[in-house]
N, CA, C and O atoms as a Tinker XYZ file with bonds, in Angstrom:
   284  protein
     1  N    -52.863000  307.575000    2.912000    73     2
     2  CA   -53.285000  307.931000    1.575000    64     1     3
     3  C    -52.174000  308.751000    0.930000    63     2     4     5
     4  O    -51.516000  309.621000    1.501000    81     3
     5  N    -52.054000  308.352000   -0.344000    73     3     6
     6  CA   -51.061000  309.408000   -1.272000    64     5     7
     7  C    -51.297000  310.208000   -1.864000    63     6     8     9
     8  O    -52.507000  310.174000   -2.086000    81     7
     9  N    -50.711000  311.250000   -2.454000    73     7    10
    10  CA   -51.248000  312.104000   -3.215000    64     9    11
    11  C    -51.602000  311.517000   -4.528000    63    10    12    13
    12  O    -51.327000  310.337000   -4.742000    81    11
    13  N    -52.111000  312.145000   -5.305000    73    11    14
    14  CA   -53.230000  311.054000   -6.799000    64    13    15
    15  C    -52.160000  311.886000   -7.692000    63    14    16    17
    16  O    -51.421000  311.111000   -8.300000    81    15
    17  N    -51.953000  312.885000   -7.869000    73    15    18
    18  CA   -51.262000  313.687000   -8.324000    64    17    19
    19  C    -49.445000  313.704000   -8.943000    63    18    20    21
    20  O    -48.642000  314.092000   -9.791000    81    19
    21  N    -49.676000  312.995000   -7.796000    73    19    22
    22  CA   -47.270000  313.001000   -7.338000    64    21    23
    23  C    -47.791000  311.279000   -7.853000    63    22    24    25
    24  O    -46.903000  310.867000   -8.599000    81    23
    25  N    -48.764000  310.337000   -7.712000    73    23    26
    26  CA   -48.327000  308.858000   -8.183000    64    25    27
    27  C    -48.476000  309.187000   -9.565000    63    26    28    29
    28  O    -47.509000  308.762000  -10.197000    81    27
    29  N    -49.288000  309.762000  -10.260000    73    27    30
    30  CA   -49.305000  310.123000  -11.770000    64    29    31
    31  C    -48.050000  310.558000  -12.266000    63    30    32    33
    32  O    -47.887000  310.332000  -13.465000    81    31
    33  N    -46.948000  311.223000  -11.562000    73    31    34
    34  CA   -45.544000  311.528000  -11.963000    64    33    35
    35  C    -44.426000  310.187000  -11.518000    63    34    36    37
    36  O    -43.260000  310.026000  -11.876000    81    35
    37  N    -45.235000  309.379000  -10.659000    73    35    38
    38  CA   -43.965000  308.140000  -10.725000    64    37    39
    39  C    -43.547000  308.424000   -9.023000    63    38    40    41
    40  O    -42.672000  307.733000   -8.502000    81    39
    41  N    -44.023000  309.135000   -8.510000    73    39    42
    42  CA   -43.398000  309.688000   -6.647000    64    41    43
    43  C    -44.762000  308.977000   -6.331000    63    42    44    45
    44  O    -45.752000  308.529000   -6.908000    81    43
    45  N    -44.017000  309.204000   -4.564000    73    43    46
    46  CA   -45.363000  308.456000   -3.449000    64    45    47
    47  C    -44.683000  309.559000   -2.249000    63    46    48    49
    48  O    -43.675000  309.702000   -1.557000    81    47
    49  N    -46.320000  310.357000   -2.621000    73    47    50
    50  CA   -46.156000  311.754000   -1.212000    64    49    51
    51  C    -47.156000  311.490000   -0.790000    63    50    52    53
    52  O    -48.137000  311.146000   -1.449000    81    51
    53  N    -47.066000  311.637000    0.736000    73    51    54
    54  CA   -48.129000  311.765000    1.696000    64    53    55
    55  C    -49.353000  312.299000    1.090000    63    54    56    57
    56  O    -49.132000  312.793000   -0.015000    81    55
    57  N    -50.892000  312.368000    1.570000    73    55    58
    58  CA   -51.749000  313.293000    0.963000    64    57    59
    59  C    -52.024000  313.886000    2.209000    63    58    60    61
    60  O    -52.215000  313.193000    3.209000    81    59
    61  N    -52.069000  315.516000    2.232000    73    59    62
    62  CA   -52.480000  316.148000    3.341000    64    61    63
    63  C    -53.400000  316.237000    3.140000    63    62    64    65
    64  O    -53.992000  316.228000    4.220000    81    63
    65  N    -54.307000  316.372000    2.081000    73    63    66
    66  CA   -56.084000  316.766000    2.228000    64    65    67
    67  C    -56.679000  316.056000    0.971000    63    66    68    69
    68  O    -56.100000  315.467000    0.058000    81    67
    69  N    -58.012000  316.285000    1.192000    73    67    70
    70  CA   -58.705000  315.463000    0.097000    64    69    71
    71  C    -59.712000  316.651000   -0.692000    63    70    72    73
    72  O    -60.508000  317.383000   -0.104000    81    71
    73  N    -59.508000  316.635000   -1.848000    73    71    74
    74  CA   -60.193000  317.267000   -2.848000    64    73    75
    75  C    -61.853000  316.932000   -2.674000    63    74    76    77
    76  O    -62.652000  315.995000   -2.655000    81    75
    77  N    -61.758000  318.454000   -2.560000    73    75    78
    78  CA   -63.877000  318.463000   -1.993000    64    77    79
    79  C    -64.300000  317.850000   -3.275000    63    78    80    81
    80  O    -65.150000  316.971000   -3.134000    81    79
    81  N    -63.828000  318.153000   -4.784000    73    79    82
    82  CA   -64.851000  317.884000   -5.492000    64    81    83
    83  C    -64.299000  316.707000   -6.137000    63    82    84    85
    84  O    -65.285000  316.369000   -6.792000    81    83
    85  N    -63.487000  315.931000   -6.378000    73    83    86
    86  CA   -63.283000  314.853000   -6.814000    64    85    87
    87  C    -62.701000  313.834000   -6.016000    63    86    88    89
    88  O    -62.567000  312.744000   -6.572000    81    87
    89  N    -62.414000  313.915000   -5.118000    73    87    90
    90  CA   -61.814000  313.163000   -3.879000    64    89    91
    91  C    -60.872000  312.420000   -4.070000    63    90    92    93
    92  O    -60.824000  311.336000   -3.487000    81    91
    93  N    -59.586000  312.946000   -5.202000    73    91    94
    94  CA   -58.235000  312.529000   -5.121000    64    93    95
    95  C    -57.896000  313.201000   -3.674000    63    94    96    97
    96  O    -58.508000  314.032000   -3.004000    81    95
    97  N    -56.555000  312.436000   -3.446000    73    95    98
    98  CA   -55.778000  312.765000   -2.227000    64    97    99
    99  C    -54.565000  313.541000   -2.782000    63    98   100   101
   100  O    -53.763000  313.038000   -3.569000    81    99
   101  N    -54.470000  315.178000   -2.178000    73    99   102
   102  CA   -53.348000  315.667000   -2.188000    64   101   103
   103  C    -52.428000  315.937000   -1.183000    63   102   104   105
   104  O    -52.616000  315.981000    0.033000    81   103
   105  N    -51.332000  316.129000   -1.875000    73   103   106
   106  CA   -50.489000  316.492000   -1.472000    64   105   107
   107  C    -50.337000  318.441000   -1.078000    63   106   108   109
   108  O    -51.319000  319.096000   -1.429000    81   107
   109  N    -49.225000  319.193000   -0.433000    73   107   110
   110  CA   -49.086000  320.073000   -0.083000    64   109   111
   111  C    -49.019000  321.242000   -1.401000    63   110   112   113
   112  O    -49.602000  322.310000   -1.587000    81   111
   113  N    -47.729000  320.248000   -2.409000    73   111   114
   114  CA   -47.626000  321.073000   -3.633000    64   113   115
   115  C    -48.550000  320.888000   -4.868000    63   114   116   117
   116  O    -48.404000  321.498000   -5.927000    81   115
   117  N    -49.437000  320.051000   -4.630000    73   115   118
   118  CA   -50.751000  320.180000   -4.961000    64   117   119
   119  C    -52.083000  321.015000   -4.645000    63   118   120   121
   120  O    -52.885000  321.495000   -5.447000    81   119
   121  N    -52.086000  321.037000   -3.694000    73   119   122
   122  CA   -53.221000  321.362000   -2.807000    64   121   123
   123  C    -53.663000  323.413000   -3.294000    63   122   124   125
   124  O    -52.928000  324.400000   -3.275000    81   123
   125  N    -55.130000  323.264000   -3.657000    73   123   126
   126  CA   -54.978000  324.659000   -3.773000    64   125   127
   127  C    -56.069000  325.308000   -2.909000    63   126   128   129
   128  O    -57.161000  324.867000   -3.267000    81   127
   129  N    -56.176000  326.154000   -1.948000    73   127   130
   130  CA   -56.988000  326.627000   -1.074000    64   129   131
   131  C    -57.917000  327.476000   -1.866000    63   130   132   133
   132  O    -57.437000  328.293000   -2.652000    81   131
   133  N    -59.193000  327.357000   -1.733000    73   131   134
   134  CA   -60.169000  327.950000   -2.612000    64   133   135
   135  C    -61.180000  328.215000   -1.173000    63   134   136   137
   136  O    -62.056000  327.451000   -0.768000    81   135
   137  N    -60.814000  329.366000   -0.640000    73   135   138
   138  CA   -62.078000  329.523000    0.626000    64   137   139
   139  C    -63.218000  330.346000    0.046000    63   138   140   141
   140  O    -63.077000  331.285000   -0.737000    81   139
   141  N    -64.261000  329.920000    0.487000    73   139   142
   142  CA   -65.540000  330.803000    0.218000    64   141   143
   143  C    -66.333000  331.152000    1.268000    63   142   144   145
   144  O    -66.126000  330.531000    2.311000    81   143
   145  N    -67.438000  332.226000    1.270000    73   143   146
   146  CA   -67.809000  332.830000    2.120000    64   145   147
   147  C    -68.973000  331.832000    2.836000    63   146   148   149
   148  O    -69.759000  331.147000    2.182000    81   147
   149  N    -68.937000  331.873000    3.891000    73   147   150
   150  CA   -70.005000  331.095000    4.872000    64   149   151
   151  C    -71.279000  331.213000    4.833000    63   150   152   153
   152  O    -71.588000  332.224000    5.464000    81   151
   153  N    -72.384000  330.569000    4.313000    73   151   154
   154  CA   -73.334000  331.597000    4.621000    64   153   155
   155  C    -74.356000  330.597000    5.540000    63   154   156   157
   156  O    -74.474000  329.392000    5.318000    81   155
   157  N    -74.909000  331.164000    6.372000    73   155   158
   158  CA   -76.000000  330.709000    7.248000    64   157   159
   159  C    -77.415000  331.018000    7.214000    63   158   160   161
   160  O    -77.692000  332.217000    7.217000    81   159
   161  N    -78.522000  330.049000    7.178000    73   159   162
   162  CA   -79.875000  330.529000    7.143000    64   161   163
   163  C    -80.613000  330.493000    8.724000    63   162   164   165
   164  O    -80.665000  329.771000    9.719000    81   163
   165  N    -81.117000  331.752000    8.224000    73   163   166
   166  CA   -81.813000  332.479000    9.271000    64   165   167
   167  C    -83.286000  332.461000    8.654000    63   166   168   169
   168  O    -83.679000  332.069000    7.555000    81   167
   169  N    -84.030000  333.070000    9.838000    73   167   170
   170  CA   -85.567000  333.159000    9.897000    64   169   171
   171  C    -85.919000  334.047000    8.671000    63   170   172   173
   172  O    -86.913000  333.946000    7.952000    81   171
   173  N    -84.719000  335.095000    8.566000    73   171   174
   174  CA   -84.976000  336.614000    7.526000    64   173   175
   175  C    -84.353000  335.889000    6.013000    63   174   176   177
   176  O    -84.688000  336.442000    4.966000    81   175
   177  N    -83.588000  334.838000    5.955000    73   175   178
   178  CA   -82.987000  334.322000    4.635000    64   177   179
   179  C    -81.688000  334.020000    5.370000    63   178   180   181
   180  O    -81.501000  333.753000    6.557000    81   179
   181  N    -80.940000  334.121000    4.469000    73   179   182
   182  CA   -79.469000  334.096000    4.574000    64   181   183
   183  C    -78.234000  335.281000    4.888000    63   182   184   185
   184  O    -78.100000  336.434000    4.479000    81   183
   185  N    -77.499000  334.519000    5.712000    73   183   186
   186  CA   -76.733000  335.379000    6.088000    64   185   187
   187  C    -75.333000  335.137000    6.153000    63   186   188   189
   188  O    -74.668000  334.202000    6.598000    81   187
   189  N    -75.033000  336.281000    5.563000    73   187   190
   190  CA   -73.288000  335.815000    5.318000    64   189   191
   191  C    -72.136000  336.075000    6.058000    63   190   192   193
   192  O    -71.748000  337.243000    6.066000    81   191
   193  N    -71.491000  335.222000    6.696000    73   191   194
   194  CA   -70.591000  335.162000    7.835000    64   193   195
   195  C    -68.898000  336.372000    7.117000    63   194   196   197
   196  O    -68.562000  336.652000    5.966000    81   195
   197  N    -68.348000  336.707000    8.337000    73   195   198
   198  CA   -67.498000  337.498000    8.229000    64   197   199
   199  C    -66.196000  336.727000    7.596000    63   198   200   201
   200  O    -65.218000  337.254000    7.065000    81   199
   201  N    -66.533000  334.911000    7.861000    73   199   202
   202  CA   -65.164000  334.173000    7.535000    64   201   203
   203  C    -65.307000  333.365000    6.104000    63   202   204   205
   204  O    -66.299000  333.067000    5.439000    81   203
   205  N    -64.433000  333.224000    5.985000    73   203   206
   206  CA   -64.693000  332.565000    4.973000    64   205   207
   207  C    -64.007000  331.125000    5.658000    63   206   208   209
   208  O    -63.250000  331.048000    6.626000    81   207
   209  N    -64.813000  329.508000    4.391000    73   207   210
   210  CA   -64.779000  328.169000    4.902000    64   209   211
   211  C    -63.405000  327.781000    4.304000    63   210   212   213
   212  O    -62.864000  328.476000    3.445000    81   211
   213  N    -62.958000  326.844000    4.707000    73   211   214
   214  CA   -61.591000  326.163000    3.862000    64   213   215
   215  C    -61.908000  325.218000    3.284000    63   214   216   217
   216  O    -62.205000  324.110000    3.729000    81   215
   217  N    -61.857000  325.692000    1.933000    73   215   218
   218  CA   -62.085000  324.464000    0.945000    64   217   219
   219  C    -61.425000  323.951000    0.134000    63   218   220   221
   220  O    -61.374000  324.502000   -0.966000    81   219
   221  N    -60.866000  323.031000    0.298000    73   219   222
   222  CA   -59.511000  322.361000   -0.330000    64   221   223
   223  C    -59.623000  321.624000   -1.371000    63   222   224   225
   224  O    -60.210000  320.551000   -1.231000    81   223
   225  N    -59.122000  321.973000   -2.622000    73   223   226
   226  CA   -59.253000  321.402000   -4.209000    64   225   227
   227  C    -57.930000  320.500000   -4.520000    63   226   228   229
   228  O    -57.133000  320.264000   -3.611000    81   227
   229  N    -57.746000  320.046000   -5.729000    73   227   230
   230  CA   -56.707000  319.678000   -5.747000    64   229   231
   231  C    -56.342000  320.876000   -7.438000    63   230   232   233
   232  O    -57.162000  321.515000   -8.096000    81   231
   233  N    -54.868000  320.751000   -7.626000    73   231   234
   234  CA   -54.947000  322.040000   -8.791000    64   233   235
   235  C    -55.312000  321.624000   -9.941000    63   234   236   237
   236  O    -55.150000  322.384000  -10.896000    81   235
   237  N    -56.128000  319.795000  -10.229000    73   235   238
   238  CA   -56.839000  319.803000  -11.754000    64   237   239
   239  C    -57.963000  320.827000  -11.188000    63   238   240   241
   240  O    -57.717000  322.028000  -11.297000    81   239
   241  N    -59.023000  320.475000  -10.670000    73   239   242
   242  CA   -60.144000  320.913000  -10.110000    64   241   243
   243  C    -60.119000  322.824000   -9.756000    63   242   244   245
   244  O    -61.194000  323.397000   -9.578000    81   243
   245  N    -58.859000  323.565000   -9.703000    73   243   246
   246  CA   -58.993000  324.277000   -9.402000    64   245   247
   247  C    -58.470000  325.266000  -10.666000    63   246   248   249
   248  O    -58.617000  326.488000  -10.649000    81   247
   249  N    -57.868000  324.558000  -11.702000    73   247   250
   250  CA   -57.479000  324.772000  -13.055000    64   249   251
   251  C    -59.026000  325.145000  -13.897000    63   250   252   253
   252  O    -59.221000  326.095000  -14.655000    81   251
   253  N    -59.825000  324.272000  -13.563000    73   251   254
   254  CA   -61.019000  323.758000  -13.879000    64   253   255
   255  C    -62.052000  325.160000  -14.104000    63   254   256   257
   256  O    -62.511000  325.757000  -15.078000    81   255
   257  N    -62.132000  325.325000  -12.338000    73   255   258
   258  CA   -62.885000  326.675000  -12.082000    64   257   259
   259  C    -62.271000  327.794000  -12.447000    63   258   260   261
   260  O    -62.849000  328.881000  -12.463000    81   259
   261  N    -61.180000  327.644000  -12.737000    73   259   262
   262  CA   -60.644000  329.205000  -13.284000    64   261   263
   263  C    -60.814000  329.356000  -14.609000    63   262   264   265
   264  O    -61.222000  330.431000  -15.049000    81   263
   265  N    -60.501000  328.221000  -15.490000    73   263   266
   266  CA   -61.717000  328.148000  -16.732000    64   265   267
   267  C    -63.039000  328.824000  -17.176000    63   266   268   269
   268  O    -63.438000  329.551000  -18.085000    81   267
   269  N    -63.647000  328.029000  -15.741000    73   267   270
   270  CA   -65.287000  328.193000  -15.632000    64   269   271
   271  C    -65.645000  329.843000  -15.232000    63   270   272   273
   272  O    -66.587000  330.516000  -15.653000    81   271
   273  N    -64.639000  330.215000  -14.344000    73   271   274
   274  CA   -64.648000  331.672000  -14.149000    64   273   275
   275  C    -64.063000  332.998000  -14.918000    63   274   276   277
   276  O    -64.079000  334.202000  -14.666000    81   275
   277  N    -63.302000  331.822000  -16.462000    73   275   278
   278  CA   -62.948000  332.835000  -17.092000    64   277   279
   279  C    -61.882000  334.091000  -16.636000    63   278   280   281
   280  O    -61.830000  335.221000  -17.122000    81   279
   281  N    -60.904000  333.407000  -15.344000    73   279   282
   282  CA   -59.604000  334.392000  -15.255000    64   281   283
   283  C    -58.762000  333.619000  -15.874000    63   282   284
   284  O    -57.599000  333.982000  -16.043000    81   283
């Protein structure tokens, strides 16, 4: 798979990961790490882990949420 990103510029790069929310294939200088906190349900509700998950966007998608989050 290639990156969706680098063929839109006219290149053909490997894709190291796939975008959780739109499922283009990126590349490295694409790729933007967006980890969030874990959370697990328990008997008492939810509970939130010490790690955070790896969640891999690509940088439209992560352009997107920073929009949505207003930084």
């Amino acid at each position: 798979m290639h990156c969706y990103d680098c063929h839109q510029e006219g290149k053909e790069t490997t894709a190291l990961a796939v975008c959780r929310d739109c499922g283009a294939g990126v590349c490295s200088r694409h790729l933007r790490p967006d980890p969030e906190p874990v959370r697990r349900s328990t008997s008492s509700g939810q509970v939130w882990s010490g790690q955070e998950s790896r969640r891999m966007i690509c940088e439209t998608c992560h352009r997107t949420y920073l929009n949505e989050r207003g930084a």
